[in-house]
C-alpha positions as CSV (number, residue, x, y, z in Angstrom):
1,X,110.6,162.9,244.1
2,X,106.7,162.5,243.7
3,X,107.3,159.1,242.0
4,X,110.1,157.8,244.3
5,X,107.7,158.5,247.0
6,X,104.6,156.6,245.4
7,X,106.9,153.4,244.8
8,X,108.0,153.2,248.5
9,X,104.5,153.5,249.1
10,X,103.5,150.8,247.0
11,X,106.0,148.3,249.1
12,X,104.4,148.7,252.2
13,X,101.5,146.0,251.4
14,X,98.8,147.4,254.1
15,X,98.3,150.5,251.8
16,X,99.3,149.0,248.8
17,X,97.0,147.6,246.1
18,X,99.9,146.3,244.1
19,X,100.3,143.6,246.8
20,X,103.4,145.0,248.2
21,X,105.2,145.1,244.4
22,X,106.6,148.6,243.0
23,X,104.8,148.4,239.6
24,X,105.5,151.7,239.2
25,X,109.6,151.3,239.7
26,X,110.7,149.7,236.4
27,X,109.4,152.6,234.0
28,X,110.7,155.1,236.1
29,X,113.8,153.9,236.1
30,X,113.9,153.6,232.7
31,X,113.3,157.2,232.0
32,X,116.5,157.9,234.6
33,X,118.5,155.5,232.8
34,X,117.4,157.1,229.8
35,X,117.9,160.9,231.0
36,X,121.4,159.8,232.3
37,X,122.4,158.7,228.7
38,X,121.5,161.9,227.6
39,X,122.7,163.7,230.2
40,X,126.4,161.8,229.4
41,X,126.6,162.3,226.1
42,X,125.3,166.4,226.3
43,X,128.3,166.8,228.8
44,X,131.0,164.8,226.6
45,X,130.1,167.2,223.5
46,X,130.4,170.0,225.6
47,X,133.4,169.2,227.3
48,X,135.0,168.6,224.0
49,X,133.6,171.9,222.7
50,X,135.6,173.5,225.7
51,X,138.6,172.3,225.3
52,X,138.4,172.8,221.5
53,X,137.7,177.0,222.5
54,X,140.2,177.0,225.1
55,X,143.0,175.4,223.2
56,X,142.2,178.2,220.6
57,X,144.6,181.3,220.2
58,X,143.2,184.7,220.9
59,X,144.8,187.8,220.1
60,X,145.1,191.2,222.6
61,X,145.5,194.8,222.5
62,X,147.5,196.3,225.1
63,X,146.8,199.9,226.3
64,X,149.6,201.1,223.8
65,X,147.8,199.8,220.7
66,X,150.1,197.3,220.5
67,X,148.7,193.3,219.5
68,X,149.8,190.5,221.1
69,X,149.1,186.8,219.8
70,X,148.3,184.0,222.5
């Protein structure tokens, strides 16, 4: 949030000694791009990891001893 607030900042040229031009805007939101990617491709592994452990049978004991296969 501390960057975001420099960039709109920097476009308000009376203040700015860019001139008005967010030079702080493109490597920021290359690292967002780049955390997003991650971000994606964490949650696709773990989603698949999910559904690989809940498609998974398990096995129970009742109260009477007895096991039963799911």
């Amino acid at each position: 949030m501390y960057f975001i607030g420099i960039i709109i900042l920097q476009m308000i040229k009376p203040i700015s000694i860019s001139g008005g031009n967010p030079t702080n805007a493109p490597p920021l939101l290359v690292i967002i791009i780049i955390s997003m990617i991650k971000d994606f491709i964490e949650d696709r592994a773990r989603r698949k990891s999910d559904a690989k452990e809940n498609d998974a049978s398990v096995e129970t004991v009742t109260f009477s001893g007895n096991k039963v296969n799911f």
